[in-house]
DRENPA-3360 file (N, C-alpha, C; in nm, 2 decimals, always signed):
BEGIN
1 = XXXXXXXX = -0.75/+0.47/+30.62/-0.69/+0.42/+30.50/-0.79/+0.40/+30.39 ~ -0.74/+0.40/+30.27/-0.81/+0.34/+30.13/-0.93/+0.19/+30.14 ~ -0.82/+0.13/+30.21/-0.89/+0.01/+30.25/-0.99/+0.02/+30.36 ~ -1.02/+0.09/+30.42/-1.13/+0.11/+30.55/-1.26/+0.21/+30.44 ~ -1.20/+0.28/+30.34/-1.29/+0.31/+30.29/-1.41/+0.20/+30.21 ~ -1.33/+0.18/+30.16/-1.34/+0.08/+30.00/-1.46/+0.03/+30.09 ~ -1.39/-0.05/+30.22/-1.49/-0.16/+30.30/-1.61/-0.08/+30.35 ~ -1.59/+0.02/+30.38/-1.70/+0.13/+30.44/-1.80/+0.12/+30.35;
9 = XXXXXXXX = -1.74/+0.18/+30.19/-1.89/+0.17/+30.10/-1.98/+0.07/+30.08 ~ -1.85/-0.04/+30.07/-1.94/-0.16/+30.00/-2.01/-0.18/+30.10 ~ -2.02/-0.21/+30.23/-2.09/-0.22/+30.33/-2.23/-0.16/+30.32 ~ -2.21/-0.01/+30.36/-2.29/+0.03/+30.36/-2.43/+0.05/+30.27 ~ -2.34/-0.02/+30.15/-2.43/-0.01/+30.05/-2.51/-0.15/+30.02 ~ -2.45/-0.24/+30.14/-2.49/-0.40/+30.13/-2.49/-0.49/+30.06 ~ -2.35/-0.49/+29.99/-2.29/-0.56/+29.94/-2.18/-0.67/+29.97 ~ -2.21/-0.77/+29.91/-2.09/-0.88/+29.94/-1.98/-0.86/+29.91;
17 = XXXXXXXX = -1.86/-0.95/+29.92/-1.71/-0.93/+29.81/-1.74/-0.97/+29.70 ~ -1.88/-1.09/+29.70/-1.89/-1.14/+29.59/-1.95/-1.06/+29.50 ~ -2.04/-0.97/+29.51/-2.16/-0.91/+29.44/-2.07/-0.78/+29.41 ~ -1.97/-0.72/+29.50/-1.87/-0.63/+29.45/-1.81/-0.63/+29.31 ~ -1.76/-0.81/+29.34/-1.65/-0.83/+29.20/-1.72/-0.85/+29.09 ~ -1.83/-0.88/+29.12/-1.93/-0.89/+29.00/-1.94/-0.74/+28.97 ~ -1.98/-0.65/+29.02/-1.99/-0.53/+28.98/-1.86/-0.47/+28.90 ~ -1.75/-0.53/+28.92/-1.64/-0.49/+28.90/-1.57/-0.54/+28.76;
25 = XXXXXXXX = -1.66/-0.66/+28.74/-1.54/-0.74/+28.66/-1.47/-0.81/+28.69 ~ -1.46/-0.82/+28.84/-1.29/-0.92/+28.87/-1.35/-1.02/+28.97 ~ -1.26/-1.11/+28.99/-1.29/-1.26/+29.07/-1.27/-1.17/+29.25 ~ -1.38/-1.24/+29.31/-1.44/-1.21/+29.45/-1.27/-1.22/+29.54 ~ -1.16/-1.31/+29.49/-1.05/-1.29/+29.54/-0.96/-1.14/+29.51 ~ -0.94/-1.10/+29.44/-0.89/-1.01/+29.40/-0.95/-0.89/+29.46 ~ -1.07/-0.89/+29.49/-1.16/-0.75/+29.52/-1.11/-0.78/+29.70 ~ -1.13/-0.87/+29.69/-1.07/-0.90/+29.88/-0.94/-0.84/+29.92;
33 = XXXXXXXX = -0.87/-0.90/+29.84/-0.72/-0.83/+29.82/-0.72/-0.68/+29.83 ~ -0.76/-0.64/+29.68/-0.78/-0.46/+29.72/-0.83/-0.36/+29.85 ~ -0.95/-0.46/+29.91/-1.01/-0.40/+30.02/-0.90/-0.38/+30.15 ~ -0.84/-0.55/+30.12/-0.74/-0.59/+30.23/-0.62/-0.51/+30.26 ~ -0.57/-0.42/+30.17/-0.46/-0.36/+30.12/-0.34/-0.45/+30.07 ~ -0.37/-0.56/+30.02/-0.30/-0.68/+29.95/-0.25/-0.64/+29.80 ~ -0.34/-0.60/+29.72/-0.30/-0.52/+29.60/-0.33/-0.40/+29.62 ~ -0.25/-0.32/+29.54/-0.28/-0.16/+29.53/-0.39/-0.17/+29.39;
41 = XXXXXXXX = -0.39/+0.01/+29.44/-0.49/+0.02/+29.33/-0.48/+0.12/+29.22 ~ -0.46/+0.06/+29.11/-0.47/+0.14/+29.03/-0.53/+0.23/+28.97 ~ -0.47/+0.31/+28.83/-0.57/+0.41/+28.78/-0.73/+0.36/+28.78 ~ -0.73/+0.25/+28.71/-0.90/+0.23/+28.65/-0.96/+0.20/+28.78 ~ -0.91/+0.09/+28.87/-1.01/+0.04/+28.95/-1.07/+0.18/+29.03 ~ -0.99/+0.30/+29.06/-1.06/+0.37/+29.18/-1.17/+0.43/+29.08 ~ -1.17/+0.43/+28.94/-1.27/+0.51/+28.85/-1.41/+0.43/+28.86 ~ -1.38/+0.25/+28.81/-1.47/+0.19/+28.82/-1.56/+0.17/+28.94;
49 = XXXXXXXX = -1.51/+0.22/+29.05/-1.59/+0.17/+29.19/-1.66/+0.31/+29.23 ~ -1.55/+0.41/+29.18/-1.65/+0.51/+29.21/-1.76/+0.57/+29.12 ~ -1.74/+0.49/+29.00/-1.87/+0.50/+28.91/-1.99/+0.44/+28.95 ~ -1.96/+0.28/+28.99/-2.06/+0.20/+29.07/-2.15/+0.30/+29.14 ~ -2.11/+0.39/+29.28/-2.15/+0.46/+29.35/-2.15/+0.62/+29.32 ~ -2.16/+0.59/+29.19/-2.20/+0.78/+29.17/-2.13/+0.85/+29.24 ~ -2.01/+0.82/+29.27/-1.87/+0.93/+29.37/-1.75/+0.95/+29.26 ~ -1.72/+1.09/+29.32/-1.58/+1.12/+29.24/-1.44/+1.02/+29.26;
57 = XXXXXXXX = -1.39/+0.97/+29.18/-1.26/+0.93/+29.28/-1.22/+0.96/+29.38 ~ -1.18/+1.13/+29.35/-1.14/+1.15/+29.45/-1.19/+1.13/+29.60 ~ -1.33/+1.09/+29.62/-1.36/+1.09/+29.75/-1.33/+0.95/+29.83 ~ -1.30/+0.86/+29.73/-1.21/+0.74/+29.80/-1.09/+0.76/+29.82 ~ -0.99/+0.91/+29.80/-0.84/+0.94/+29.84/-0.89/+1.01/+29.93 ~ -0.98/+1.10/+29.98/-0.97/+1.23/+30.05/-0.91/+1.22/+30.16 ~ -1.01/+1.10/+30.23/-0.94/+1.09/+30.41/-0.81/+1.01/+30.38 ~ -0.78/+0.94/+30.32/-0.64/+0.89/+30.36/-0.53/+1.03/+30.31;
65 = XXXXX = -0.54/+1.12/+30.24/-0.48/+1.20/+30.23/-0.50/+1.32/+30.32 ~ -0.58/+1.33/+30.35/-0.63/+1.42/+30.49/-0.55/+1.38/+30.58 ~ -0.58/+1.24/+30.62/-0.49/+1.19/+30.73/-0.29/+1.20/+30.74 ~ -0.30/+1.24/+30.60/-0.14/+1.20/+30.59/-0.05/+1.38/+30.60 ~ -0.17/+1.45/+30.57/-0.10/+1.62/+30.65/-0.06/+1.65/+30.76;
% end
């Protein structure tokens, strides 16, 4: 899922929720939420996080859309 990704990056990249939402703009609740699959996500957020990490959007849809063929 979206949300196993999201958490994959940030991880890997050794980041908190908190130091995420900072990155993000938004309160460390809300970023939890998104990761959680509590809120969806919209147009901007998947642009902003994959700017953070120098990735295309698209590579935060790929496997959950892979998965879903």
């Amino acid at each position: 899922m979206i949300n196993e990704k999201l958490k994959n990056i940030r991880e890997s990249n050794h980041l908190t929720y908190k130091e995420m939402a900072l990155k993000l703009g938004i309160c460390k609740a809300y970023y939890w939420q998104l990761e959680h699959g509590n809120r969806g996500l919209y147009y901007e957020m998947p642009l902003r996080i994959a700017n953070i990490f120098q990735l295309k959007p698209d590579d935060l849809f790929y496997d959950y859309y892979k998965k879903r063929q």
